[in-house]
C-alpha positions as CSV (number, residue, x, y, z in Angstrom):
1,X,-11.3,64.1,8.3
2,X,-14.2,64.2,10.7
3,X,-14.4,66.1,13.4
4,X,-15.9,64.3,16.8
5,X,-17.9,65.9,19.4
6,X,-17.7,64.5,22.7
7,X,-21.4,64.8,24.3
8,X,-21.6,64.0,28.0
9,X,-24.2,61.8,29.3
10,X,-26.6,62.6,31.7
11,X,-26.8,59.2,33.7
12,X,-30.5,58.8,34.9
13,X,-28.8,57.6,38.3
14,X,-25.8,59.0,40.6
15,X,-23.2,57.5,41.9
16,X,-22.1,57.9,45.6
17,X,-19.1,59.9,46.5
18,X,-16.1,58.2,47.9
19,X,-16.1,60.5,51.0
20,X,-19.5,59.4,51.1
21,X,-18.9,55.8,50.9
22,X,-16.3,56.1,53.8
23,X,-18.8,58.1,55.8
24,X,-21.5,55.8,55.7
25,X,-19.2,52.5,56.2
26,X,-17.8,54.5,59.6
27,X,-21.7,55.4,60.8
28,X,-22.3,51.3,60.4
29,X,-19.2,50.7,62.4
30,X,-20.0,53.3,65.3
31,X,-23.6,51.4,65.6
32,X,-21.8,48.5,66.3
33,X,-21.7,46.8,69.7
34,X,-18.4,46.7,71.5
35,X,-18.0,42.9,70.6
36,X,-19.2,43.1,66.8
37,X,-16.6,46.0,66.4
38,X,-13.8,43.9,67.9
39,X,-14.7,40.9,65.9
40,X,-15.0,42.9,62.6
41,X,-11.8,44.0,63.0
42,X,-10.4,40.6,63.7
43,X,-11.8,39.8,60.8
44,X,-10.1,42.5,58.8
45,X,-7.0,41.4,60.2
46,X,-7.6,37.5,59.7
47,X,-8.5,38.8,55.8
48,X,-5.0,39.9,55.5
49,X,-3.3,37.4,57.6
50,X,-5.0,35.1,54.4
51,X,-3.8,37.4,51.6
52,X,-0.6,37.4,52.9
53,X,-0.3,33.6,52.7
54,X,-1.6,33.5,49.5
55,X,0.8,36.1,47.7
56,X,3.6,35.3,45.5
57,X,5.6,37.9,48.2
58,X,4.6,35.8,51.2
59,X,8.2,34.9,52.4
60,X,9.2,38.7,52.4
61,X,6.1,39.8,54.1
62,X,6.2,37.3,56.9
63,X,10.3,38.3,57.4
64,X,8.8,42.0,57.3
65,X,6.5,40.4,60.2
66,X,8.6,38.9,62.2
67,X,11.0,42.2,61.9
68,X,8.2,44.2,63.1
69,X,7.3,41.9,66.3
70,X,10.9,41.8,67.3
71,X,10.8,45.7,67.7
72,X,7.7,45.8,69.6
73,X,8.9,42.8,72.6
74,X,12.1,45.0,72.5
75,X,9.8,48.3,72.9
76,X,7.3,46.4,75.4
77,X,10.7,45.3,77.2
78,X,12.2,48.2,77.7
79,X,9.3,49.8,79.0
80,X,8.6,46.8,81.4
81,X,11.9,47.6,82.4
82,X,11.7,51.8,83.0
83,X,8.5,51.4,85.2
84,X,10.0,48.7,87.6
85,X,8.9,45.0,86.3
């Protein structure tokens, strides 16, 4: 039987680094005006709100929503209530 050598290859190009990747996606972000930041995050959120819909898990995840909203009106409630409103 043959023995195989395993040779690494010497790419001619480089790849970024993830913590690069991240980094230079957060410097775009900061250059952002106030409004283009708040409406790329609504559209980050709007991307899930659309993946959500679309998955095979959607009735679980919008129960898991609606769980989640209940808690913060009681949170937002009860805090209404401490300072005086």
């Amino acid at each position: 039987m043959l023995k195989q050598r395993i040779i690494p290859v010497q790419l001619p190009i480089t790849f970024p680094t993830v913590a690069d990747v991240i980094s230079n996606e957060a410097a775009a972000f900061r250059r952002l005006s106030p409004e283009n930041r708040a409406l790329a995050i609504l559209d980050l959120i709007a991307s899930g709100e659309a993946l959500l819909q679309n998955s095979p898990k959607c009735d679980s995840g919008l129960r898991l929503k609606e769980q989640d909203e209940q808690v913060w009106r009681k949170a937002y409630a009860e805090f209404f209530e401490q300072q005086g409103f």
